[in-house]
C-alpha positions, -999 to +999 in steps of 0.1 A: -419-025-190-383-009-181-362+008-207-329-005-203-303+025-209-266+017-229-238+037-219-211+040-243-179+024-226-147+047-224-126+049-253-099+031-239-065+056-246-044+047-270-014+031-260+021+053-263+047+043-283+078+031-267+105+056-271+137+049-286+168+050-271+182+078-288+147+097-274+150+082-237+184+101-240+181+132-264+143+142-251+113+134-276+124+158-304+166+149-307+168+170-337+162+197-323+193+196-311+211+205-341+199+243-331+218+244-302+251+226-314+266+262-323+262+278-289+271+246-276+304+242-293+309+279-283+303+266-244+329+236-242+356+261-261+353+291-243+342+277-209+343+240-204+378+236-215+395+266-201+378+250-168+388+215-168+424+230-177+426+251-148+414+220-128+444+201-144+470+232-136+461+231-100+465+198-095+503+205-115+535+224-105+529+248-132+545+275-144+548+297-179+575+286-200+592+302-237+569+291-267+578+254-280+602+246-247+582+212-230+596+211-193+584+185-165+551+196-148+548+170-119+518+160-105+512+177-072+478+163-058+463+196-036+494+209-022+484+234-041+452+239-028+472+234+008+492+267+000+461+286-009+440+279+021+468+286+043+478+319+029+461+349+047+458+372+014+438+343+003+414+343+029+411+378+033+403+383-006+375+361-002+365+376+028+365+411+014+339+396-014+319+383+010+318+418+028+308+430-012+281+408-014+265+416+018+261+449+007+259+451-030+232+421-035+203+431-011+205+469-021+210+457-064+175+437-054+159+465-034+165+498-054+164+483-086+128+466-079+117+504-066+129+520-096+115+492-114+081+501-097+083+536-102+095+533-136+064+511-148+038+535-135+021+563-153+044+592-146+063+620-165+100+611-184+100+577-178+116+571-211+138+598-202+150+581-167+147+542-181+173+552-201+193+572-177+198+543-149+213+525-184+238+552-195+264+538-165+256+502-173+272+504-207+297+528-203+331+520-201+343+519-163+380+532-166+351+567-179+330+560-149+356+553-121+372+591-127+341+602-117+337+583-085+376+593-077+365+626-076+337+625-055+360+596-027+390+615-033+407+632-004+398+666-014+367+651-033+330+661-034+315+641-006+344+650+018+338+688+011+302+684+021+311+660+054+333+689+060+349+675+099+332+642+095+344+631+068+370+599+076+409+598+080+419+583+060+394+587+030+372+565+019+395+547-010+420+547+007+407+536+045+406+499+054+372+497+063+351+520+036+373+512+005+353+477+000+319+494+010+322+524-014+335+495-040+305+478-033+286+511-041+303+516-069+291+488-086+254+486-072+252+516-093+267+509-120+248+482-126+216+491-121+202+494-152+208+461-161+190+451-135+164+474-134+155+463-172+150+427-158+121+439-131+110+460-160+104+429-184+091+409-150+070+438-140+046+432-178+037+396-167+021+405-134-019+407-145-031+442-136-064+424-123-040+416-088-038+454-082-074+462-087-084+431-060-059+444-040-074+478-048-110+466-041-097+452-007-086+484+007-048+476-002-029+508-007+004+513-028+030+502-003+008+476+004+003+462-033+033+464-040+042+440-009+017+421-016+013+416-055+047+432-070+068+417-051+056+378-052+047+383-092+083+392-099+097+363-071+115+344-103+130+379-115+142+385-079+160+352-078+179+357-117+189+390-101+201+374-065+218+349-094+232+372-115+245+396-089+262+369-071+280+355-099+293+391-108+303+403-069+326+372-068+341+378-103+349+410-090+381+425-103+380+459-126+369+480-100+391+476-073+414+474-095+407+510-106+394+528-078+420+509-048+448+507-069+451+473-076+429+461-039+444+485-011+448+497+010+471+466+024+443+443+006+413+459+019+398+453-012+414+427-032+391+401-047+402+365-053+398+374-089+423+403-086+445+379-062+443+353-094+459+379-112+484+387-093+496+355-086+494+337-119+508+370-141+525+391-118+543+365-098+545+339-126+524+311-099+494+300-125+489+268-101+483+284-070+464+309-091+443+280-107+432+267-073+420+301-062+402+298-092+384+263-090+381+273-053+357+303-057+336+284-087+329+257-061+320+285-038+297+301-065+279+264-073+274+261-035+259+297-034+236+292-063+224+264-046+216+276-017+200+308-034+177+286-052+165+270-017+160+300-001+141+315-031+127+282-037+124+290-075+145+274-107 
């Protein structure tokens, strides 16, 4: 005589309830947009509409007029853009940012991840140094920039120790190292900034990587190729990010240290070109396609940034 055996059938799962409209479009907990509606309204004031204005003003023959005097502003299609794409200062300023960002965004990544490093382990004065690589970060930079005009000058620091190699012209004021030393300029400047964000990244790696490694035979260099450097991959791409966006708003410093992006625009940004153009020289339409020109260029670059890096 068999025993017959019962098995319990599956709990069938409960069915979901169909979302509402307002949830297919506002996520499953809408209300919690009311939190953000602040920073939001903060967004479309100080971002979205000064964008979709300067959008409008390129597409315009605008120019600056006396308060409460309403002249004709035609509609001008992308002549302006036409004038800006065939004007060489144009495509030298964005050239020159492109020559920043060759340098100033591989050697932000590199020596702010190695201080990072160095700056998590065990050793003597970190505090000391952490907050030393932050000191130029927040000072102001018309402070900072005397300093590196003393050390680029002619009769500067750095020339005084080249002694008969340093260049002629110097370096500020010589076509090809004034948008190099720019460019070093501002990686330093900004290191600390960036060096806090490895820091923060640098806490989430799990110390149990670098003791396998350890165990393996793996030593520092190697670790740190092997687990730093992949356990801080989405710090690495907000910092590719980050110093992107800032090399092509570039504008104080050459400014300051080129006098205004010389020599004979060796230096000038589009930023700094913007300005000139839509204050000094009274064209805010040709100066507002320059400007909706290089935030397409920055959407295209942060787009191909987060292919390459293949993180969100």
């Amino acid at each position: 005589m068999s025993a017959t055996v019962t098995t319990p059938t599956e709990t069938a799962a409960p069915s979901r309830a169909p979302r509402t409209a307002l949830q297919r479009i506002f996520g499953k907990q809408p209300h919690g947009l009311l939190f953000i509606l602040p920073y939001a309204a903060f967004l479309a004031l100080i971002f979205a509409y000064p964008l979709f204005q300067a959008v409008w003003i390129s597409l315009h023959d605008f120019f600056f007029t006396a308060p409460g005097v309403d002249v004709p502003k035609p509609f001008v299609g992308f002549d302006n853009y036409s004038a800006v794409l065939s004007d060489p200062a144009v495509r030298r300023s964005f050239l020159n940012v492109g020559i920043f960002l060759v340098i100033n965004v591989p050697l932000t990544v590199l020596v702010s991840l190695v201080l990072a490093s160095a700056l998590n382990s065990a050793m003597r004065g970190r505090t000391f140094f952490r907050v030393a690589f932050f000191v130029p970060y927040v000072a102001a930079s018309v402070a900072v920039v005397s300093v590196w005009l003393f050390l680029f000058s002619g009769g500067g620091l750095v020339n005084s120790i080249l002694g008969p190699l340093a260049p002629d012209p110097s370096w500020l004021v010589n076509s090809a190292f004034a948008m190099p030393v720019t460019a070093l300029y501002v990686t330093w400047k900004q290191l600390g900034f960036f060096v806090l964000l490895y820091l923060a990244a640098l806490q989430a790696v799990p110390k149990e990587r670098y003791e396998s490694a350890a165990v393996d035979g793996a030593g520092a260099i190697r670790s740190w190729w092997s687990v730093t450097v992949p356990g801080v991959r989405s710090a690495t791409f907000l910092v590719i990010l980050l110093a992107t966006i800032t090399g092509a708003n570039l504008f104080t410093e050459p400014y300051l240290l080129t006098g205004g992006g010389g020599p004979n625009g060796a230096s000038i940004s589009p930023v700094l070109l913007m300005y000139q153009k839509g204050i000094e020289q009274g064209q805010p339409d040709v100066a507002s396609a320059i400007g909706v020109l290089l935030i397409i260029g920055v959407i295209l670059m942060s787009i191909v940034i987060r292919r390459v890096t293949g993180d969100d």
